[in-house]
C-alpha positions in Angstrom: 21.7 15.8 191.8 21.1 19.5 192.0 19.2 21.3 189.6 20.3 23.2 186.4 20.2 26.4 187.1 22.1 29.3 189.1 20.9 28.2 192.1 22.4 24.8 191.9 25.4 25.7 190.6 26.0 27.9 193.2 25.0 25.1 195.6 27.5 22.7 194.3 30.5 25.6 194.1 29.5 26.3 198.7 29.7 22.4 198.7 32.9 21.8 197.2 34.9 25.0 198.1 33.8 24.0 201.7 35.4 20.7 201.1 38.5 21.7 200.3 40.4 21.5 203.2 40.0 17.8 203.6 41.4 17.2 200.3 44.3 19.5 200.4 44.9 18.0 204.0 45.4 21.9 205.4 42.5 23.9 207.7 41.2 25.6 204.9 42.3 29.6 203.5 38.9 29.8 202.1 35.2 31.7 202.8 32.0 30.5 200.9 32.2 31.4 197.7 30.4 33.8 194.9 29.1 32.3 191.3 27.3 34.1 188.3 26.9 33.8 184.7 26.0 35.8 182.1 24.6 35.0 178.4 27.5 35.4 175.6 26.7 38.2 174.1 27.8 41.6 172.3 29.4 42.9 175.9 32.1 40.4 175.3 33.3 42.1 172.3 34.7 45.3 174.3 37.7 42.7 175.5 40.3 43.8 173.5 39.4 47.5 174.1 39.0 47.1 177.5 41.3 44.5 178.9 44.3 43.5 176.5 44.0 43.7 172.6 44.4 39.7 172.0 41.9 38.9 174.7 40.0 35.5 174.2 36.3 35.7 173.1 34.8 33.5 175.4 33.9 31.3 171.8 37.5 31.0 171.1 37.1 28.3 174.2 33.9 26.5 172.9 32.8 28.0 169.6 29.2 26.1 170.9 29.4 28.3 174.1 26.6 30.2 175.7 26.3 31.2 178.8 30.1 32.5 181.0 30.4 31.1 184.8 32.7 33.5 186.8 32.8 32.5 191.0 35.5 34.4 193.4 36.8 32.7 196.1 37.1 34.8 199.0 39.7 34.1 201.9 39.2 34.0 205.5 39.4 37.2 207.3 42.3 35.9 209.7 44.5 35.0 206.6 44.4 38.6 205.3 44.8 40.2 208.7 48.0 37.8 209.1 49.1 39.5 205.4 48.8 43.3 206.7 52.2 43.1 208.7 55.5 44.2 207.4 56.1 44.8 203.8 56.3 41.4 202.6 53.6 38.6 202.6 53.4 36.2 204.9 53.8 32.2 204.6 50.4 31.4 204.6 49.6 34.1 202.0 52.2 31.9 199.5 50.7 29.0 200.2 46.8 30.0 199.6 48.2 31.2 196.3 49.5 28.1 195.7 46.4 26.1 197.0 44.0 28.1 195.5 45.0 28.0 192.2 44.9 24.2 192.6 41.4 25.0 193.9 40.3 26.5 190.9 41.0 24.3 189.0 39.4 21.5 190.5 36.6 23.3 190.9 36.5 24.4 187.9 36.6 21.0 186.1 34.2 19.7 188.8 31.7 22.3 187.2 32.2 21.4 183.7 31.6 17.2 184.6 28.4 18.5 186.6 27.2 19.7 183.5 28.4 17.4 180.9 26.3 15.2 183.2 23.6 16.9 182.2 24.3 17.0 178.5 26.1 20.1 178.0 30.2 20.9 177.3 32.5 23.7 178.6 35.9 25.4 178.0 38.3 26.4 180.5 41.6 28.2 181.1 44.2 27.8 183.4 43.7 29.4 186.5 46.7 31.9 186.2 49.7 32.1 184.1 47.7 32.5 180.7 49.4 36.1 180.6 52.2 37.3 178.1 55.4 38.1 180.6 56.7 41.0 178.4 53.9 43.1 178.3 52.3 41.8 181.7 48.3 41.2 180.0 46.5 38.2 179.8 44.9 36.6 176.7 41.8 35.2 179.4 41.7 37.8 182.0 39.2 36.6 184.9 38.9 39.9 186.1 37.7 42.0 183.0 35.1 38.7 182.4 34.2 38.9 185.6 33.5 42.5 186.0 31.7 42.4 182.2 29.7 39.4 184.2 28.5 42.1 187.0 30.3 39.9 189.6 32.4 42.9 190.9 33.6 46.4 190.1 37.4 47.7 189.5 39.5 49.3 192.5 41.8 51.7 192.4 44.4 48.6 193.2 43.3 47.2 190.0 41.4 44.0 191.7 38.2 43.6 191.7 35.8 44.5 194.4 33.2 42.1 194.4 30.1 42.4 197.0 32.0 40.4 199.7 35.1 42.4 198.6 38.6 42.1 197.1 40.4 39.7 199.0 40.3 36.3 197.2 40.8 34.7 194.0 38.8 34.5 190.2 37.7 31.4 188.4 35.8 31.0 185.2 35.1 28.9 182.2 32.1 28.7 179.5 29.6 26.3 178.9 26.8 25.5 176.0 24.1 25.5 179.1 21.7 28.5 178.8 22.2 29.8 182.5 20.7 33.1 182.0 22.1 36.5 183.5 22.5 36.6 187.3 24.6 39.9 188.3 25.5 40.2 191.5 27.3 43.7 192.2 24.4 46.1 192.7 26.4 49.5 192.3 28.0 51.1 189.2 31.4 51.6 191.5 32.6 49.9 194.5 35.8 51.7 195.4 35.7 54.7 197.4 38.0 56.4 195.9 36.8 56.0 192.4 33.1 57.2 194.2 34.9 60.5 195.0 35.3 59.3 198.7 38.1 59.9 200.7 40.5 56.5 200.8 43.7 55.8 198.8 44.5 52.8 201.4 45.4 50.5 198.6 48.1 53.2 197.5 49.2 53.6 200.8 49.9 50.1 201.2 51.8 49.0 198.2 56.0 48.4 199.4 56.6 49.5 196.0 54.8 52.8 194.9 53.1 50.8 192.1 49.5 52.3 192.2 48.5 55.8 192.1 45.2 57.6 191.9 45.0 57.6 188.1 47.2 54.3 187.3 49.2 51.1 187.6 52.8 50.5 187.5 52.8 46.6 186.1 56.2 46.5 185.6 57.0 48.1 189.1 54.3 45.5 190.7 55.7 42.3 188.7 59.4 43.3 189.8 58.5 43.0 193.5 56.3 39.9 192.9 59.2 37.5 191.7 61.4 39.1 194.3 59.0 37.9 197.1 59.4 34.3 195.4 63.1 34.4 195.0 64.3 36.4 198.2 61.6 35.2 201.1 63.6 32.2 202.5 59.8 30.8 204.1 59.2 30.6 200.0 62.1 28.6 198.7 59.9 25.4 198.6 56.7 26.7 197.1 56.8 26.3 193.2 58.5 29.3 191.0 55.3 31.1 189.9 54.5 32.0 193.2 54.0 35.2 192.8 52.6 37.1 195.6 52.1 40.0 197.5 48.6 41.2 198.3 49.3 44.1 200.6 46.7 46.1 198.3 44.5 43.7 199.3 45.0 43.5 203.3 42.6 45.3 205.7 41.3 47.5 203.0 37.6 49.1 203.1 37.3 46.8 200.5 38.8 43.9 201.7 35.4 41.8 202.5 32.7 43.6 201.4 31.6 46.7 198.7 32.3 50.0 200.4 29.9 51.9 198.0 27.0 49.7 198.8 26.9 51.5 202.2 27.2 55.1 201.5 
């Protein structure tokens, strides 16, 4: 059994993420993945300021908690090259939406019985879909925790850049285990843009004219993602909250690694 602490934990997340594709029966959308946690403390209060107003306190999930685990799931680089064409997003990119939230999930619950095998509880969330569909915010927002965490860094696309980039997908859940802090983004910005840098690909790149320099036209972005689902013939079989886009994300500076970190 592996040891409980970051280290193992991150062990066990490489182990099972890489064993995904033989229980999901495809080849696989997905790159080793990233894991950190954080000690629940006063940081975790700025939620409502900074992400939506009835955000979750991690404790609203275990009142017992203390320590957050956030991990990011990157996806393969030939997935997100297949995205960049055309305005719409490909097959594939439907169907790692699709699989990867089931990923999460699983992996997410396969973390909490590792450590209730070692005596401790967790809380967890849905992977997606926890958000309110008329103002477009979520009550458990995996980004804001995540970047409050240290995994990652906000783009000008709104994602977060992570060290091993953008392109993939956010899990987390709390536990009573005392995991310490283990940040992993080593610069106070990772968008180029946002450094003062020359870029604005992600704006480029959006079919919609959702993003500018200075904000983020939900609504617009929202619109175009339930189009995708209802309109793309090649996504009549995938289930209704399929809703995808991720040109933002496609062949960006950003896409697979922290631009910042290399200035």
């Amino acid at each position: 059994m592996n040891r409980l602490d970051i280290n193992g934990l991150r062990k066990f997340a490489d182990e099972y993420v890489a064993a995904g594709p033989t229980r999901t029966g495809t080849e696989g959308f997905w790159q080793t993945p990233l894991l950190v946690s954080a000690p629940i403390d006063e940081r975790f209060d700025l939620l409502p300021q900074i992400a939506f107003n009835e955000h979750m306190h991690p404790r609203d999930l275990l009142a017992t908690a203390k320590s957050l685990i956030v991990f990011f799931i990157p996806f393969k680089r030939e997935l997100v090259k297949e995205n960049k064409k055309g305005d719409r997003p490909c097959r594939n990119w439907g169907l790692a939406y699709v699989e990867t939230n089931d990923l999460i999930g699983r992996l997410s619950q396969a973390v909490a019985a590792f450590l209730f095998e070692k005596g401790f509880k967790s809380g967890l969330t849905p992977a997606t879909h926890n958000f309110d569909e008329d103002i477009l915010m979520a009550r458990w927002s995996h980004k804001h925790l995540a970047f409050l965490a240290n995994l990652g860094r906000f783009g000008t696309h709104h994602m977060l850049i992570t060290p091993i980039g953008c392109a993939g997908r956010l899990g987390s859940l709390v536990t009573e285990a005392d995991l310490g802090d283990h940040p992993m983004i080593e610069t106070d910005l990772a968008c180029l843009l946002k450094a003062g840098k020359k870029c604005g690909k992600c704006i480029e790149a959006c079919p919609v004219d959702a993003l500018s320099e200075n904000g983020f036209d939900r609504r617009r972005c929202w619109k175009r993602l339930n189009e995708n689902r209802k309109t793309l013939d090649y996504f009549a079989d995938l289930p209704e909250t399929t809703h995808v886009c991720g040109k933002c994300a496609a062949l960006m500076p950003c896409s697979f690694s922290n631009p910042v970190a290399k200035l």
